[in-house]
N, C-alpha and C positions, 0 to 999 in steps of 0.2 A: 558729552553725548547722552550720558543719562541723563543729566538736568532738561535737555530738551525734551527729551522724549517722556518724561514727567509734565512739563509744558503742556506737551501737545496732546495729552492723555487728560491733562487738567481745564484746557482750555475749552474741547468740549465740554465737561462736568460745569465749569460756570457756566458757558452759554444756556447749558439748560437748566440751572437753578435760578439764572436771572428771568428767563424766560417763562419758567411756574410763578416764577413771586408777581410777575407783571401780567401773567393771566388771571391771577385772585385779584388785579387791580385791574383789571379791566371791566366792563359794563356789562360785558355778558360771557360765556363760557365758548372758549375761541376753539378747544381743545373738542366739544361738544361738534361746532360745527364744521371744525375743519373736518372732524370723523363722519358726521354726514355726507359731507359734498363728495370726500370720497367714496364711501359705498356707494351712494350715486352713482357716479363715473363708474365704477369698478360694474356697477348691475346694467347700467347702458350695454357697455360691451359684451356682458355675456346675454344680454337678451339681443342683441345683435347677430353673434354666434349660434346660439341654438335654435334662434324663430328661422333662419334663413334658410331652410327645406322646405318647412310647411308655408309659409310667407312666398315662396316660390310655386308653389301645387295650388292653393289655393286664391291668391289676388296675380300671379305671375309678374311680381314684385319681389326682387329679395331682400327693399329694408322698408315693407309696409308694415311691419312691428316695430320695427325700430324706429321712424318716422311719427309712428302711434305713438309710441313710447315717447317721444323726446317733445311731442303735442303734451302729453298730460304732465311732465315733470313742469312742463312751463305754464299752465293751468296751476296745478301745485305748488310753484314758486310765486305764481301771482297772489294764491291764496292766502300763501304764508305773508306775503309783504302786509296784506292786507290785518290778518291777525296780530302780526307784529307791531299795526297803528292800535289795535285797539285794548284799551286796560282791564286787566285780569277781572278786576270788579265786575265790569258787563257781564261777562261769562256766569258770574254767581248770580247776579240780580236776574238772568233772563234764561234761571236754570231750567223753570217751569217751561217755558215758553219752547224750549228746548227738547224738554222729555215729551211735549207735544207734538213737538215738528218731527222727531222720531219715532214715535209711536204711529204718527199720521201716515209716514211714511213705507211702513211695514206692511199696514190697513192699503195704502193705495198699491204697494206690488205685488196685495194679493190677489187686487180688484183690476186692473187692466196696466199688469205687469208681464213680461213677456218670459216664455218657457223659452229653457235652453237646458239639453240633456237632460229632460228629465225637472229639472228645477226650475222656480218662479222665485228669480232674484232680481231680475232686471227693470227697471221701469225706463223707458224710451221715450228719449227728447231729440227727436229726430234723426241725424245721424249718432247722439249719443246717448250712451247708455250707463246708466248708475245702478249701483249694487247701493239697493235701498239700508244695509243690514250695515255697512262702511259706516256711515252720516248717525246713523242710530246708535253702534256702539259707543261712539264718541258724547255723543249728547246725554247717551245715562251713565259716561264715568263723568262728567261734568254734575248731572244732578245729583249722583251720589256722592261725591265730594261737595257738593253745597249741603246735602241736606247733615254728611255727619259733622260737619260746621253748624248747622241750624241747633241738633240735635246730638249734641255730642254726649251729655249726660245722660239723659235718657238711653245710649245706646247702650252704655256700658253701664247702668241701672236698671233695667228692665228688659224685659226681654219684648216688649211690645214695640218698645224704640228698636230693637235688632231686628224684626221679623217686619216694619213697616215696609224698607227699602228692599226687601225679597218680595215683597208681594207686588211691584214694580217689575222687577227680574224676572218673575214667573210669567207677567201679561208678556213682554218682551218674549220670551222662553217660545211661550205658545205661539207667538207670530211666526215666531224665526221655524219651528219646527213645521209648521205647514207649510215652506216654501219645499221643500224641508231644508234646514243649514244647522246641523247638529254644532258643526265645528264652531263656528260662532256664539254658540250656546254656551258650549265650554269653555271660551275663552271668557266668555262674560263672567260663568259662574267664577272660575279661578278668579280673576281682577277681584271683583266682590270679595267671597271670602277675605283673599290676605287683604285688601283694605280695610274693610270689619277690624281684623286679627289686630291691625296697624292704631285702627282708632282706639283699641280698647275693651274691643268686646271681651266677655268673659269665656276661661276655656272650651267649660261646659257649653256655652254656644257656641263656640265656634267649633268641636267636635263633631255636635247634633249636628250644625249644618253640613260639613264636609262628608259624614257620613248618608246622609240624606240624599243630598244632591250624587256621591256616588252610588247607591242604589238605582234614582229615579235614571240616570246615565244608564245601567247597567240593564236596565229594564226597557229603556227606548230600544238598546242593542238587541235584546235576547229577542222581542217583539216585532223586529224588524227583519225581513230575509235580506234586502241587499246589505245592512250595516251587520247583520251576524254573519254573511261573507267576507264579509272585508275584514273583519275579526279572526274568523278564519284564515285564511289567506295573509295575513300578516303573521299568525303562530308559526304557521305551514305553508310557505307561498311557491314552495317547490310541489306542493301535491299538486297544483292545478295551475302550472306557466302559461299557460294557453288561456287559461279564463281566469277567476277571479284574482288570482295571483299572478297577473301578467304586469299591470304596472310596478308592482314593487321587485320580480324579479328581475325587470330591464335597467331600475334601478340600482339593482344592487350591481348587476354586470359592469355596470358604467362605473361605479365606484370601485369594483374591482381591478377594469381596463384602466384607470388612473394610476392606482399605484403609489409612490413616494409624489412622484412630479408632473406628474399628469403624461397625457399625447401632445399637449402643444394646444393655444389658443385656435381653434377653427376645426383640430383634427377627431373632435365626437364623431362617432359610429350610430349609437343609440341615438344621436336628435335627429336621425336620417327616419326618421318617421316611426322608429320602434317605439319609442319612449313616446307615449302620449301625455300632451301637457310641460313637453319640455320647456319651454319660456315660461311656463308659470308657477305653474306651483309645484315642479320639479326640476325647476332650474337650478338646484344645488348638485344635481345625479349630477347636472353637464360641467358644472362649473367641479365637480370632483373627476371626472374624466378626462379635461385637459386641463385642469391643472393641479391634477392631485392632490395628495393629503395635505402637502405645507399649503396650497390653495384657500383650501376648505379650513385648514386652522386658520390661516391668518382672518380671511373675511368672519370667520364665528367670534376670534379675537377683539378685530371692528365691532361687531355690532353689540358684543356684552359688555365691550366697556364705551358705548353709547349707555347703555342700559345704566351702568353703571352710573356714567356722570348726571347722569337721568334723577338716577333715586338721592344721587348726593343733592342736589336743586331741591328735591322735597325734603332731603332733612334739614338743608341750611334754614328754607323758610320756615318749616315747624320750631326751629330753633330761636326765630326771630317772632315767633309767634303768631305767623302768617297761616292760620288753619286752613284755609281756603285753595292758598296755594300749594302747601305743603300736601295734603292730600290729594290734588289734582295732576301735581308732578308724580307723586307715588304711582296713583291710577295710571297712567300717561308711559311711565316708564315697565310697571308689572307689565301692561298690555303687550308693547312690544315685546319684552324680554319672554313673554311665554306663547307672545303668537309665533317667534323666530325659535324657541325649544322645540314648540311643536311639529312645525314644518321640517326642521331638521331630524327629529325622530320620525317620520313618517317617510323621509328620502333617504333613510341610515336603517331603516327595519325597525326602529326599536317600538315605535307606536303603528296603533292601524292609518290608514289613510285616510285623510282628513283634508277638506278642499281650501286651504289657508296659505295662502301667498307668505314670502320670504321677505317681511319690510326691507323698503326700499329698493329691493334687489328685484324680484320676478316683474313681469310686464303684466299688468294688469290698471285700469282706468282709476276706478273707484278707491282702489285700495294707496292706491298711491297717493293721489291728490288730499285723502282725509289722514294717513300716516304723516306726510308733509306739514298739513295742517299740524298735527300734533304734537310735530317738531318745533315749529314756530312758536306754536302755544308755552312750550316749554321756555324755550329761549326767552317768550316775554316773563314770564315765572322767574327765570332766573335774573330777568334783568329789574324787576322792580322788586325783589329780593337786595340783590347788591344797592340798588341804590338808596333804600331803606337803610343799610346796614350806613352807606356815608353820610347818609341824612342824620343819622343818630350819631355819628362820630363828629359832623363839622357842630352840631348842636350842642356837642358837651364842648369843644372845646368854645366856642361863643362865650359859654357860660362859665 
């Protein structure tokens, strides 16, 4: 009796030790996308669950979000097929071209882009609409990853080679804030820095910067009335539940009405229209209200060790001596792993509110289809990594 039950204790243990060995021999990282496809599926549903109040009031449809939603994942899948044909090389040789089409970008939605609440982020192609700031972020972690491949001594030699690619950041910086989209801003800066950190830079430079850019942050805030309430209101969001502290304390109710196990998939309170922006960029309040805390850990679990197997792709290439890639996976995987920090500190109280979608999870057009992209991007990174790596193995043994 005991020997079986050692058996059958043992027999999963190899299944899944055969099954690690034969995912490092496979062509691309399985574990990578199987963890995609799921948080996919898993954010389908709850943008499903939480848009169907407002989806109902306003188009009297209850899955015109969700219909929405599952149009752009399929845009976003075409894209990635599309990335996934073409070689990591292009991306570095066509980096210029790139930080043009982004920069040109920002210029056109400030020029006959369309206002919504308040902000100028949209640029309209008929029934659709692109968040010009998406496409841009993407194309200056591409050019800064070519350029500290270009320029890799220089950066951690001088400080003129470190201050070039900020002075890039900052024209970026200045577009983005006249929409205004601070949040954007910050995730750039963050990416930037720790890739600098990653390339090489020197302490003292990377200090100055971190301190600097904290300042100039703290100074858009202090300068700003709506963003030094929402600072407020995030310290003290009990003082004023009715105004400026109204989104974040409907979120925290919804986080509280969760509990250990949530109410159950469909039974949110808050997405009944209290909670503004529940399918999007507070679609973690709903996803911690019916399915509480083991909920909200496991999906944070998902997507950090996405993150994770992210940055491992940029160390195996660095390690193959693949600079190009290796810092484009790093870029590629920091971005997410701090645009998904920070939207969960903004729906948990611990940051102020920031308008930054939940990768892969929230419903949102733009943000989706260029996060996808970035997946793709990734997976080709890892796949002409691995095969680098057999190409030097069948080569020695040849020889």
């Amino acid at each position: 009796m005991k020997q079986l039950a050692l058996s059958i204790w043992q027999n999963p243990l190899d299944s899944l030790a055969q099954w690690w060995h034969a995912e490092d021999a496979s062509p691309y990282d399985k574990l990578f996308l199987m963890l995609l496809m799921v948080i996919l599926c898993f954010g389908l549903v709850m943008v499903t669950s939480a848009s169907v109040p407002v989806a109902s009031r306003l188009y009297d449809n209850e899955l015109h979000f969700t219909i929405r939603h599952i149009i752009y994942i399929g845009i976003g899948l075409g894209a990635s097929i599309v990335v996934l044909s073409v070689p990591v090389q292009w991306w570095h040789n066509s980096n210029m071209l790139l930080l043009i089409a982004g920069l040109a970008l920002l210029v056109a939605v400030l020029l006959i882009g369309k206002n919504v609440n308040g902000s100028t982020r949209w640029l309209s192609l008929g029934p659709i609409g692109i968040q010009a700031a998406e496409p841009a972020k993407l194309f200056f972690f591409v050019y800064l990853s070519s350029y500290l491949v270009r320029r890799h001594e220089e950066v951690r030699e001088n400080f003129k080679g470190f201050f070039k690619p900020l002075v890039v950041l900052i024209v970026f910086a200045g577009l983005l804030l006249m929409q205004p989209d601070l949040g954007t801003v910050i995730v750039m800066f963050a990416t930037t820095v720790a890739l600098l950190f990653l390339a090489g830079a020197r302490i003292w430079q990377f200090i100055l910067l971190m301190m600097t850019g904290l300042l100039l942050i703290a100074a858009l805030i202090f300068y700003s009335e709506y963003r030094w309430k929402r600072v407020t209101a995030f310290l003290d969001p009990w003082a004023d539940p009715f105004g400026s502290g109204y989104q974040l304390t409907q979120s925290l109710m919804a986080f509280g009405r969760g509990s250990w196990f949530g109410q159950g998939l469909g039974n949110s309170i808050l997405k009944l229209e209290y909670l503004p922006e529940a399918h999007t960029d507070f679609i973690l309040s709903v996803i911690a209200e019916e399915t509480g805390f083991v909920g909200v850990t496991i999906l944070v679990a998902l997507l950090f060790t996405l993150v994770y197997r992210a940055l491992r792709m940029g160390q195996r290439a660095l390690a193959k001596n693949m600079s190009f890639h290796g810092f484009l996976a790093y870029a590629l995987a920091i971005w997410i792993g701090f645009q998904s920090a920070v939207n969960i500190g903004v729906a948990t109280g611990a940051l102020p509110t920031k308008g930054l979608t939940l990768p892969f999870v929230s419903s949102g057009g733009s943000s989706l289809i260029v996060m996808l992209t970035a997946a793709a991007l990734l997976l080709r990174i890892d796949f002409e990594t691995r095969l680098k790596g057999r190409q030097a193995v069948s080569g020695g043994r040849h020889d």
